[in-house]
C-alpha positions as CSV (number, residue, x, y, z in Angstrom):
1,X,21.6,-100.7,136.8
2,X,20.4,-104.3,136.0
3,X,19.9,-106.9,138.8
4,X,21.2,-110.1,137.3
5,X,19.8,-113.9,137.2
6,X,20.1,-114.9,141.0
7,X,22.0,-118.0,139.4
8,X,24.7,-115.8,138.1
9,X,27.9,-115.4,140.4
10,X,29.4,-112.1,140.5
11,X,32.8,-110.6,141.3
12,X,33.3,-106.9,141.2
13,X,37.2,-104.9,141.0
14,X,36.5,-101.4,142.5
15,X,39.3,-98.9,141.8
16,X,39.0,-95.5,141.2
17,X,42.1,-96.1,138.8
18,X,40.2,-97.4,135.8
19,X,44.0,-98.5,134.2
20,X,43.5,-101.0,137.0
21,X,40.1,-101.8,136.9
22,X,40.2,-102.6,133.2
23,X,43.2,-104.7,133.6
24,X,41.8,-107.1,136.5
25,X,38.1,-107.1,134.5
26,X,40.3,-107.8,131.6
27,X,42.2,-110.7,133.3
28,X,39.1,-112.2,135.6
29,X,37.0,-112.6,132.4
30,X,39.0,-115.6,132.0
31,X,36.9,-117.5,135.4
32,X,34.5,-119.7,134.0
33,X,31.2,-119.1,135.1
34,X,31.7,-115.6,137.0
35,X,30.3,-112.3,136.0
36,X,33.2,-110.2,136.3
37,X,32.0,-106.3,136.9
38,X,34.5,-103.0,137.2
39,X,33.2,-100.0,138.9
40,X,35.7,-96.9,139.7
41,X,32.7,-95.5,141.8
42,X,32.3,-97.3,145.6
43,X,29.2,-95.7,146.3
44,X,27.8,-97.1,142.5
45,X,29.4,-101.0,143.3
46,X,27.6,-100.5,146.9
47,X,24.3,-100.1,145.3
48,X,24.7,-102.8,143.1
49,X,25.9,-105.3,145.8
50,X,22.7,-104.5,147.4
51,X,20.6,-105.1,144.1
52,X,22.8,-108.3,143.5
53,X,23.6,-109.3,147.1
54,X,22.3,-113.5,146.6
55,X,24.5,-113.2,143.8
56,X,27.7,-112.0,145.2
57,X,30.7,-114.0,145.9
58,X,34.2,-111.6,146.1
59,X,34.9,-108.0,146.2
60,X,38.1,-106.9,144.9
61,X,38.8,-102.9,146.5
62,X,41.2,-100.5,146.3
63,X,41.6,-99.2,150.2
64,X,41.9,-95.4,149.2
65,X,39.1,-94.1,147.1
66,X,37.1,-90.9,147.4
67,X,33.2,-91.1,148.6
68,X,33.8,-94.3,150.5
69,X,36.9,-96.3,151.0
70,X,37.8,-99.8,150.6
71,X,37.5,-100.5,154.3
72,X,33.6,-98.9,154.7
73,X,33.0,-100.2,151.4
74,X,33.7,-104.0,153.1
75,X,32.1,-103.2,155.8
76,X,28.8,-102.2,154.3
77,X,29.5,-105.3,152.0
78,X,29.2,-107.1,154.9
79,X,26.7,-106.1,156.8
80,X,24.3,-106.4,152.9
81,X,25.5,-110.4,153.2
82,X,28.0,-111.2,155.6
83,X,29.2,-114.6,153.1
84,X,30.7,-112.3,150.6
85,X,34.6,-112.4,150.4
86,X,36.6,-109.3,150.3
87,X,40.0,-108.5,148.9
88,X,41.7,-105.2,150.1
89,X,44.5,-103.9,148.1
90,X,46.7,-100.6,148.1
91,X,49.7,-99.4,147.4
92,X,50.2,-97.3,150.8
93,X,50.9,-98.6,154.8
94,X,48.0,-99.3,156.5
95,X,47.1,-99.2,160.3
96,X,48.4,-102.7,161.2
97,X,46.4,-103.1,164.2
98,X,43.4,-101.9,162.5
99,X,44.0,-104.4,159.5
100,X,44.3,-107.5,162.4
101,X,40.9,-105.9,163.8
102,X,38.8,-106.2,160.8
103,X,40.4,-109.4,159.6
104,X,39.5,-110.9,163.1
105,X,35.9,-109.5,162.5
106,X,35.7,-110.9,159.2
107,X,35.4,-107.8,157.4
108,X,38.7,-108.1,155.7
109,X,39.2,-111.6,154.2
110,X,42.4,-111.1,151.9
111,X,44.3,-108.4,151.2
112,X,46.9,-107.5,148.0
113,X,50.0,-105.2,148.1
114,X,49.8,-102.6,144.7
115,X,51.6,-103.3,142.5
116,X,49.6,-106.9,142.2
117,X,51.0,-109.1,139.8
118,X,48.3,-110.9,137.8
119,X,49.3,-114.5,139.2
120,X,49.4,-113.1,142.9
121,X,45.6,-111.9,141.9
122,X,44.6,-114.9,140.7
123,X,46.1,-117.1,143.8
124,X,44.3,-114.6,146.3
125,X,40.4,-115.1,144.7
126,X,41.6,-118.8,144.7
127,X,42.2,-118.7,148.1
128,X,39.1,-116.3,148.8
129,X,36.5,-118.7,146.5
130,X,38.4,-122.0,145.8
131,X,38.3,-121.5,142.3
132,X,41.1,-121.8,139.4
133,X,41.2,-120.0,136.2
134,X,40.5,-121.8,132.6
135,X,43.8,-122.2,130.6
């Protein structure tokens, strides 16, 4: 696994669905200026947000996966560099008032409902990182 140019800027879509990985890589390659990385393997996109973590700016994680889920997966995100953003999404309920909690810590900054439409993807990293997709 490469460590990549600390001027780079990197988001990475972990899913253990690789129909959905593919599609957001797919559709993200469009930001100008972002690496765009897909991992179906949490415990794989940990260790490269560690060997990466300057150049970090969003996670984008399914919330059930096996080996680590979304939630530990944004919490060791954030305790590797606390400035990363991180998008939660799944298609199941989730604890509300565990949701709140880690959104009041910061661990949780956004959060999708599967099935996410592409446009409701691309207003949610906009929202996250304040930046807008080339036409």
């Amino acid at each position: 696994m490469l460590k990549e140019n600390t001027n780079s800027r990197i988001i990475s879509v972990i899913d253990d669905d690789i129909d959905i990985v593919t599609l957001f890589y797919d559709a993200l390659s469009s930001l100008s200026g972002i690496m765009i990385y897909k991992f179906t393997d949490p415990i794989i996109a940990l260790e490269h947000i560690k060997m990466n973590k300057e150049s970090y700016i969003l996670i984008l994680s399914d919330f059930r996966m096996p080996g680590l889920n979304g939630l530990e997966l944004a919490k060791k995100t954030k305790d590797i560099n606390k400035n990363i953003r991180t998008i939660l999404m799944t298609a199941f309920d989730i604890d509300d008032k565990l949701f709140d909690k880690h959104v009041k810590e910061g661990i949780i900054n956004g959060f999708l409902q599967k099935p996410v439409e592409i446009k409701a993807l691309f207003s949610e990293i906009n929202k996250q990182i304040g930046l807008n997709k080339e036409s």
